[in-house]
Structures are given as structure tokens and as C-alpha cells.
C-alpha positions in Angstrom: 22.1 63.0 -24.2 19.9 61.6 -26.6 17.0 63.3 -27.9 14.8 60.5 -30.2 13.7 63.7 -31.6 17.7 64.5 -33.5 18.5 60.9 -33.1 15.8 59.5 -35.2 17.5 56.0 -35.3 16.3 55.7 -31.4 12.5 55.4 -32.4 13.6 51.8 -34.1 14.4 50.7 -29.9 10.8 51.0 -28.9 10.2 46.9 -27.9 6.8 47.9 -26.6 5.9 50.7 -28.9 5.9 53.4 -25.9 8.8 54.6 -24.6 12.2 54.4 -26.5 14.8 52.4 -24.9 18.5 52.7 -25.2 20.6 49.9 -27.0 23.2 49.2 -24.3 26.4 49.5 -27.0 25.0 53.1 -27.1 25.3 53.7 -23.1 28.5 52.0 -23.0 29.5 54.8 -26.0 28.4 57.4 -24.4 29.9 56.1 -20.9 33.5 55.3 -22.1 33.3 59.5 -23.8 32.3 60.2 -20.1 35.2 58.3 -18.5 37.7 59.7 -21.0 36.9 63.3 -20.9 36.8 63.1 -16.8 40.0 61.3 -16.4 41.9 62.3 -19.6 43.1 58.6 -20.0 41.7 56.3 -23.0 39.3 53.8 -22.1 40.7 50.7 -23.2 37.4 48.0 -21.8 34.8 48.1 -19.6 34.1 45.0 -17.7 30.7 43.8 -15.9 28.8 46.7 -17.4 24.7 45.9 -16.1 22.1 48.4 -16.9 19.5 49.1 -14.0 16.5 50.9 -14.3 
């Protein structure tokens, strides 16, 4: 997970100045090492990704 406290480059996605948000090229990164290490297959796309609160 990350931690705007290690990842310092986080604290530049804050588009209210509050709460830092996640850049979705990140979650699809971090979703695509998910899918790969639970499967053992490469992931090759994702398709139709939509981020919901």
C-alpha cells in the first residue's frame, strides 16, 4: 500500500489540499502486480478499469 508518508511524491495528488488521492496509472500498477502474483500469468491489458469511491 501506499504510505504518503515513504512515498513522498503522493502529497503532489492532493486536488483539494486535504486528503491525498491516488493517480489512477498508480492503482492500475499496483492492480496488474496483484493480478500477476495471484494468477502467476502476465498481465498483458486491462480494459474498462473505473475507480469508485
Amino acid at each position: 500500500m501506499c504510505d504518503p508518508a515513504t512515498d513522498r511524491w503522493l502529497l503532489d495528488h492532493r486536488p483539494s489540499w486535504t486528503v491525498p488521492t491516488m493517480p489512477l496509472m498508480s492503482m492500475a500498477d499496483l492492480l496488474t502486480d496483484a493480478l500477476a502474483r495471484h494468477s502467476g500469468r502476465t498481465v498483458r491489458s486491462l480494459d474498462e478499469v473505473q475507480v469508485r469511491r
